[in-house]
C-alpha positions as CSV (number, residue, x, y, z in Angstrom):
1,X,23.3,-54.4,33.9
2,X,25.0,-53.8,30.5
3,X,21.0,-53.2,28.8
4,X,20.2,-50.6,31.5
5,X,23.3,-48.7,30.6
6,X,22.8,-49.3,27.0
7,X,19.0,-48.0,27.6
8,X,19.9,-44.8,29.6
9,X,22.4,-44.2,27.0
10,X,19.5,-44.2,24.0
11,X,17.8,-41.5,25.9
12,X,20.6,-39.5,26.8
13,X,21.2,-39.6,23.0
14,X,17.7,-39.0,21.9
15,X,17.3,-35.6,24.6
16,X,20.4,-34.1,23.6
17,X,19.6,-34.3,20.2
18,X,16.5,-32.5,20.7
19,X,17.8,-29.9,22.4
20,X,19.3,-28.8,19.0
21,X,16.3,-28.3,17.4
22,X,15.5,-24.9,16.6
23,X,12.5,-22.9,15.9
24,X,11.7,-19.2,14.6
25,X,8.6,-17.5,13.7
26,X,8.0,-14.2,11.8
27,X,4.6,-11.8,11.7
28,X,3.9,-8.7,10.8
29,X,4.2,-6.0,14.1
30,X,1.1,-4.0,13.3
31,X,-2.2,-5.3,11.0
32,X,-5.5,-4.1,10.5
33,X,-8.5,-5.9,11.3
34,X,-9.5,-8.3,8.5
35,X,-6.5,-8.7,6.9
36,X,-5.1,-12.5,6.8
37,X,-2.1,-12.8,9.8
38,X,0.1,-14.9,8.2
39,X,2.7,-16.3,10.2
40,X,5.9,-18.2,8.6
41,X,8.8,-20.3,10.5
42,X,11.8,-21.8,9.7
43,X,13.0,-25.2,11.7
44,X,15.9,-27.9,12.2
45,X,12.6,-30.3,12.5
46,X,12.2,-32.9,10.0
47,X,10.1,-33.1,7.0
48,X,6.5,-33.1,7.8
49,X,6.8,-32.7,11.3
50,X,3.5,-31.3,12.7
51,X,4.1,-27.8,14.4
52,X,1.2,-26.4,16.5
53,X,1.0,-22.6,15.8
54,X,-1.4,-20.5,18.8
55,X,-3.0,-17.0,18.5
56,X,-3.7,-15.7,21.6
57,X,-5.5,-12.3,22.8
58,X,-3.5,-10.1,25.3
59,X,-5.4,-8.4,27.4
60,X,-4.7,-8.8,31.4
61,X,-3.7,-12.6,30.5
62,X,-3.4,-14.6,27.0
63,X,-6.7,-16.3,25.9
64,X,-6.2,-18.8,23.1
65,X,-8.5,-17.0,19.8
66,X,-7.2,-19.5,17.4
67,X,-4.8,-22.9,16.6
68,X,-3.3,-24.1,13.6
69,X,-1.2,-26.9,13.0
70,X,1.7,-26.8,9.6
71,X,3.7,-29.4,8.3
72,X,7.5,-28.7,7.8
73,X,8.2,-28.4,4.3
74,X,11.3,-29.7,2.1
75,X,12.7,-26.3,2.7
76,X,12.4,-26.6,6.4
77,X,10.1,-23.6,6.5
78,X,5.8,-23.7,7.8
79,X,3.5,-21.1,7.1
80,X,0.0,-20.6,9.0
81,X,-3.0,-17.8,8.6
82,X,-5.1,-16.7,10.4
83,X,-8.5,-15.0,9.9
84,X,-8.9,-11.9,11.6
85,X,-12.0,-10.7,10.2
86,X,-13.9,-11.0,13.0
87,X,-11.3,-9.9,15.6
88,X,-11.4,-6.6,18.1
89,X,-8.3,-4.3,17.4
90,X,-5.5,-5.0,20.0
91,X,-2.4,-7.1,21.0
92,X,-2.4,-10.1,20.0
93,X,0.3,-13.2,20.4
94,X,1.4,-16.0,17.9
95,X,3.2,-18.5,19.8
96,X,4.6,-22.3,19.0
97,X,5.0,-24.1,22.2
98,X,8.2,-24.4,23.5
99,X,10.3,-27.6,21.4
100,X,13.0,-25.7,20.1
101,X,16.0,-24.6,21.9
102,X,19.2,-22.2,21.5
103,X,18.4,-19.5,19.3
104,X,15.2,-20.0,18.6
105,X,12.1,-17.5,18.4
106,X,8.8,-19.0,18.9
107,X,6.5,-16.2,19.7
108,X,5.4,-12.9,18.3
109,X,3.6,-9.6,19.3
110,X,1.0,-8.7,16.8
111,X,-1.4,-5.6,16.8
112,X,-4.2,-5.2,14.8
113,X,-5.5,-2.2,13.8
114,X,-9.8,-1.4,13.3
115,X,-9.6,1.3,10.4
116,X,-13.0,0.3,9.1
117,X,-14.5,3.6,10.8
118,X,-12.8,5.7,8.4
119,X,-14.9,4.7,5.7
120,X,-18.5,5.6,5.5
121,X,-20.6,4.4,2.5
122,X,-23.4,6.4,1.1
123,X,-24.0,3.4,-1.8
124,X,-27.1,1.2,-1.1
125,X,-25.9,-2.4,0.2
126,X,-29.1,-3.8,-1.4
127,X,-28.8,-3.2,-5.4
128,X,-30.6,-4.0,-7.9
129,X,-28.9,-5.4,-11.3
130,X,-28.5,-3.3,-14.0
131,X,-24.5,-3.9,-15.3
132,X,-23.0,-1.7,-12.5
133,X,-22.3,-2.2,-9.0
134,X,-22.9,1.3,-7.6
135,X,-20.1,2.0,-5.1
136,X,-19.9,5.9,-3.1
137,X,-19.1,7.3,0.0
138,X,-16.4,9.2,2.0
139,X,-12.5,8.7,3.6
140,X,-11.9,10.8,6.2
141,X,-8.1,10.6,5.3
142,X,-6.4,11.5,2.6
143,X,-8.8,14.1,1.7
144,X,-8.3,15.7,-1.9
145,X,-6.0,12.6,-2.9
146,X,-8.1,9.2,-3.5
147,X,-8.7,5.7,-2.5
148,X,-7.9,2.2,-3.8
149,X,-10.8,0.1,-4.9
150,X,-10.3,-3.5,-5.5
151,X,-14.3,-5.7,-5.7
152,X,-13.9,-9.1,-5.5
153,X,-17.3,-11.5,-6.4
154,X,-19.0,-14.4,-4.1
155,X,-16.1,-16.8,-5.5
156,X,-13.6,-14.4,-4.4
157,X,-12.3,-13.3,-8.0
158,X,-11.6,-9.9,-8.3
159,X,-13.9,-8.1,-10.8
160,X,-12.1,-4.6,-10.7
161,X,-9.3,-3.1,-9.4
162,X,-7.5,-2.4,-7.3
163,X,-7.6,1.1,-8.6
164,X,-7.4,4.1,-7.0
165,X,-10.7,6.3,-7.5
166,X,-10.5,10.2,-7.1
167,X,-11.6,12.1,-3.6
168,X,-12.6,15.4,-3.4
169,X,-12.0,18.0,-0.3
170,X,-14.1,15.8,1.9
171,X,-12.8,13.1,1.0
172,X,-16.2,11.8,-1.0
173,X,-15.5,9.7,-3.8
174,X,-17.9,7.7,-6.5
175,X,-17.8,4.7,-8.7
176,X,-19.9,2.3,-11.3
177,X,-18.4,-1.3,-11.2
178,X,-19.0,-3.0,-14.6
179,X,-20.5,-6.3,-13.0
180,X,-21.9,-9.3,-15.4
181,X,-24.2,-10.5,-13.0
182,X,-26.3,-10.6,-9.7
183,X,-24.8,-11.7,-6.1
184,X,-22.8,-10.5,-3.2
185,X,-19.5,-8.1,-4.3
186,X,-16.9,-7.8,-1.4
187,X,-15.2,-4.0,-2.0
188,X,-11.9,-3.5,-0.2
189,X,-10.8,-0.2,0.3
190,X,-6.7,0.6,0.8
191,X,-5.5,4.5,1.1
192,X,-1.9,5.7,1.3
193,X,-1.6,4.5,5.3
194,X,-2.8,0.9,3.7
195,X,-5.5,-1.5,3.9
196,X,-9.0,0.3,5.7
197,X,-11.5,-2.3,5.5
198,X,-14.3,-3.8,3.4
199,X,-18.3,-3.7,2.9
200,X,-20.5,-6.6,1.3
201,X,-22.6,-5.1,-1.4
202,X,-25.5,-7.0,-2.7
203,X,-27.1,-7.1,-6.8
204,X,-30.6,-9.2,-7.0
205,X,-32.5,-9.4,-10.3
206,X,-31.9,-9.6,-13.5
207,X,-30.0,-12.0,-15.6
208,X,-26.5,-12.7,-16.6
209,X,-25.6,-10.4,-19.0
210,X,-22.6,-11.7,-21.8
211,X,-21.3,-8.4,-22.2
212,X,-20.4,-5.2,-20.6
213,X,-21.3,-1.9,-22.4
214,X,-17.8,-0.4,-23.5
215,X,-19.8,3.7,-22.3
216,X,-19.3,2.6,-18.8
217,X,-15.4,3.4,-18.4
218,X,-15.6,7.0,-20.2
219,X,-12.3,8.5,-18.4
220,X,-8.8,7.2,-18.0
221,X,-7.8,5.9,-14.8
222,X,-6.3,8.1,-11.7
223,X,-3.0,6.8,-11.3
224,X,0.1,7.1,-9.0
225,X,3.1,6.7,-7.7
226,X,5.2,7.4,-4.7
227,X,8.6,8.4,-3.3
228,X,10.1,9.5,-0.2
229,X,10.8,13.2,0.1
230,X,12.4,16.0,2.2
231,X,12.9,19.3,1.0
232,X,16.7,19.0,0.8
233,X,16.1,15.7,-1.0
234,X,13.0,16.1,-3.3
235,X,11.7,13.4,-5.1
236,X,11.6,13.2,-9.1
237,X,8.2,11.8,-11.2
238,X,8.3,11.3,-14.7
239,X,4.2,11.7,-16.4
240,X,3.9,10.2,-19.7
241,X,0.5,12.2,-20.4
242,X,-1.8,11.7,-23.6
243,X,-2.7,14.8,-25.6
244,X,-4.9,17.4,-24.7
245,X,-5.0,18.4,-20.9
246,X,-4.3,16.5,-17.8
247,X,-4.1,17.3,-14.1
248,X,-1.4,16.5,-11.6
249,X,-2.1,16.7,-7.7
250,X,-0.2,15.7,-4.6
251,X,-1.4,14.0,-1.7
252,X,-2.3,16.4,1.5
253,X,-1.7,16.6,5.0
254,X,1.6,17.7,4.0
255,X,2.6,21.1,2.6
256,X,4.4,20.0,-0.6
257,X,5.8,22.2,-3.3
258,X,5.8,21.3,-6.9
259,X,8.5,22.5,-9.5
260,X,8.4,21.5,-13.0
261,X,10.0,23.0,-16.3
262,X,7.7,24.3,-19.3
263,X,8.3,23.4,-22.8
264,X,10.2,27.1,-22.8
265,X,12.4,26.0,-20.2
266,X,11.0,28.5,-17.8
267,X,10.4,26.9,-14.4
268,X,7.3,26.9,-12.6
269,X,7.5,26.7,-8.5
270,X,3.9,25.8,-7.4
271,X,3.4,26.1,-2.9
272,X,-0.3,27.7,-3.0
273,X,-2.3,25.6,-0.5
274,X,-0.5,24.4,2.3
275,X,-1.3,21.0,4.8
276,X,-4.9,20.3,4.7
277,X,-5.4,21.4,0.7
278,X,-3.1,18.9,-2.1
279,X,-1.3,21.1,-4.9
280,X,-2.9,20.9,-8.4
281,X,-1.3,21.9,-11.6
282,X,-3.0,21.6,-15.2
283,X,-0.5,20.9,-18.2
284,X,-1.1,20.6,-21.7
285,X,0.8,17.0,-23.0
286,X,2.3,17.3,-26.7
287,X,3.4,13.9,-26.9
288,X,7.0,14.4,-24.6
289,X,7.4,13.5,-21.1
290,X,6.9,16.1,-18.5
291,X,9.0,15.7,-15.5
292,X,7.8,16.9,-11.9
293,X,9.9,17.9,-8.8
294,X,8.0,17.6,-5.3
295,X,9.1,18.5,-1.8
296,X,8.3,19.3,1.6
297,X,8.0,22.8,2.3
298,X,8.9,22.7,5.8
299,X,12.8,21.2,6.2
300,X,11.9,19.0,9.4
301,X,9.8,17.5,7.4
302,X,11.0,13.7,5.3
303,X,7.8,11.9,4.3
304,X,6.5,10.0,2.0
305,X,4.8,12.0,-1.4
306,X,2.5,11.0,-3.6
307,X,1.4,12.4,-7.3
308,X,-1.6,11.4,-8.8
309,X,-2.4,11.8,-12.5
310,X,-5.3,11.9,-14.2
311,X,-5.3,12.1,-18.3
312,X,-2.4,10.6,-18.2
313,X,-0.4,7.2,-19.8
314,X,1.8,6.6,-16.6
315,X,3.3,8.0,-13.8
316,X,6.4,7.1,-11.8
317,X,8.9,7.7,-10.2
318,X,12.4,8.9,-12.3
319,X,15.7,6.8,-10.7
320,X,17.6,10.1,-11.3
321,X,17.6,13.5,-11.1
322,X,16.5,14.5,-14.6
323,X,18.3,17.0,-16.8
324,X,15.5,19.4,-17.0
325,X,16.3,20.3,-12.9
326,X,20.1,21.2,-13.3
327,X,23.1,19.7,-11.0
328,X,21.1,18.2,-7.8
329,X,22.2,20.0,-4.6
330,X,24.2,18.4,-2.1
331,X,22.6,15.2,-0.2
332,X,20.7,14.3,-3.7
333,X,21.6,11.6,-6.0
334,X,22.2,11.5,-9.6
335,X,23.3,8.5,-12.0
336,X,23.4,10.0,-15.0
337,X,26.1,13.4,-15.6
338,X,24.4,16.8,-16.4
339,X,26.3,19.1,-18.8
340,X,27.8,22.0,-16.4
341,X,25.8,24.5,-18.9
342,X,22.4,23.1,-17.9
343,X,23.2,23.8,-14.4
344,X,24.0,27.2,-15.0
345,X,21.0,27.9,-17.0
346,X,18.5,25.9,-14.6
347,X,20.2,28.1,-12.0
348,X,19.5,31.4,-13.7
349,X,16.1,29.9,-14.1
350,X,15.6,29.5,-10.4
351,X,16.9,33.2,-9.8
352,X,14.5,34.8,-12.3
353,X,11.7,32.7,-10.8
354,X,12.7,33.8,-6.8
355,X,12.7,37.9,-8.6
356,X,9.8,37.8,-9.6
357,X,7.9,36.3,-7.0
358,X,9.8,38.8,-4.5
């Protein structure tokens, strides 16, 4: 009589120790199509506990796509991905089966995205080897703003990029890859809204070459960067150009006004397109910084804006309001103090500016 107690006991114990095992998962809400869903967990589990991790399609019911199975690490975390290049767009579910109670989170919504529509190539997919992997074709967002270009070879390592490569007003763009030798070239293609998709592009003939010629890169790159913006709260870029003439130009489908100060300390208010048409300004750099203000037109609006350069040493975004601008208006933050005469002149500035174009 005493064992059977002493049994029952054991499994009371071993049950009501299970129940405080917890499990949590995390994935991303929204991915595009061909992108790796990775999904990470934490757990109370042991070390090197197996932990099943399900995809599932939802549709009218969940049909398993996909299982993986981690191993609980040290740090009591797991981590699983799954391919999802040859998914449909759609929700999807990540799921562990139920073994953890309490506060545990053991399932996930997940909808992927099909962007690769968006891109059309005009390239050849069958190449033939002559130093350069030829890669052209159109966006059909982001028009007049660019597109990120990363190739990777047949072993997966990236050749070029990611670099974003200039679009014009249909959103066409062009590039010659410096490439050392023959094979299949993966191109990815990422915009401001994120990744769109990717095209195999094949190089026959030829032989390896050792070297690249240096005439292939003949311009600087188009760089970047980005901040968020509303007109009441505009966001700040500092360009470090190289001499001679460079170009500056937003991103579209957003009216955005650029203001910037001249080496005269005359300020310049450029608004001269509107949504579907990025501003453009050409400066002349004499070795100084310049430093750009951009905002939405429209005060409803509070988006993200982006400046490209082209010409230019860097770009980025300036953590304060630089001196050039004056005191920033209310809502707008500034670390660094601004003498109460440079407000007064930036403000006379701004007057003049508002005169004359009235």
């Amino acid at each position: 009589m005493n064992k059977i107690v002493l049994v029952v006991m054991g499994l009371l114990f071993i049950f009501g120790d299970a129940s405080a095992y917890q499990v949590t998962i995390e994935a991303p809400d929204t991915l595009t199509v061909g992108k790796p869903l990775i999904v990470t967990g934490t757990t109370t589990f042991g070390i090197g506990t197996p932990i099943d991790v399900d995809l599932y399609v939802q549709v009218t019911t969940s049909t398993q796509v996909d299982h993986k199975i981690a191993y609980v690490q040290s740090d009591r975390t797991f981590r699983v991905i799954f391919d999802t290049t040859d998914l449909k767009k759609g929700l999807y579910k990540v799921e562990v089966p139920v073994i953890g109670q309490g506060d545990s989170v053991s399932m996930r919504l997940v909808n992927l995205v099909d962007r690769s529509d968006e891109i059309s190539l005009s390239s050849p997919t069958q190449q033939r080897f002559n130093g350069k992997l030829y890669v052209a074709g159109s966006v059909s967002t982001d028009k007049n703003s660019g597109v990120q270009i990363a190739v990777f070879d047949s072993d997966n390592i990236p050749v070029f990029g990611p670099q974003f490569v200039n679009t014009n007003y249909l959103g066409m763009f062009s590039a010659d890859i410096p490439i050392s030798q023959s094979g299949d070239y993966e191109v990815s293609f990422t915009d401001s809204n994120g990744y769109i998709g990717s095209r195999i592009l094949s190089v026959a003939g030829g032989a390896t070459v050792t070297s690249v010629p240096t005439s292939v890169a003949t311009t600087l790159p188009v760089l970047s960067a980005h901040g968020k913006a509303s007109h009441d709260n505009p966001v700040y870029f500092v360009i470090r150009p190289t001499s001679g003439t460079f170009t500056l130009y937003t991103s579209s489908s957003i009216d955005w006004v650029i203001e910037y100060v001249d080496d005269r300390g005359i300020l310049h208010m450029v608004n001269e397109q509107g949504e579907t048409t990025p501003e453009k300004i050409q400066l002349t750099g004499k070795g100084k910084p310049i430093f750009i203000k951009v905002y939405p037109y429209k005060y409803s609006v509070n988006s993200v804006a982006f400046l490209y350069a082209e010409n230019a040493n860097s770009v980025s975004v300036s953590p304060t309001v630089p001196a050039v601008f004056g005191t920033p208006s209310p809502g707008e933050t500034q670390h660094s103090p601004v003498s109460p005469l440079m407000g007064i002149l930036a403000a006379g500035i701004t007057g003049y500016w508002w005169y004359r174009r009235v």
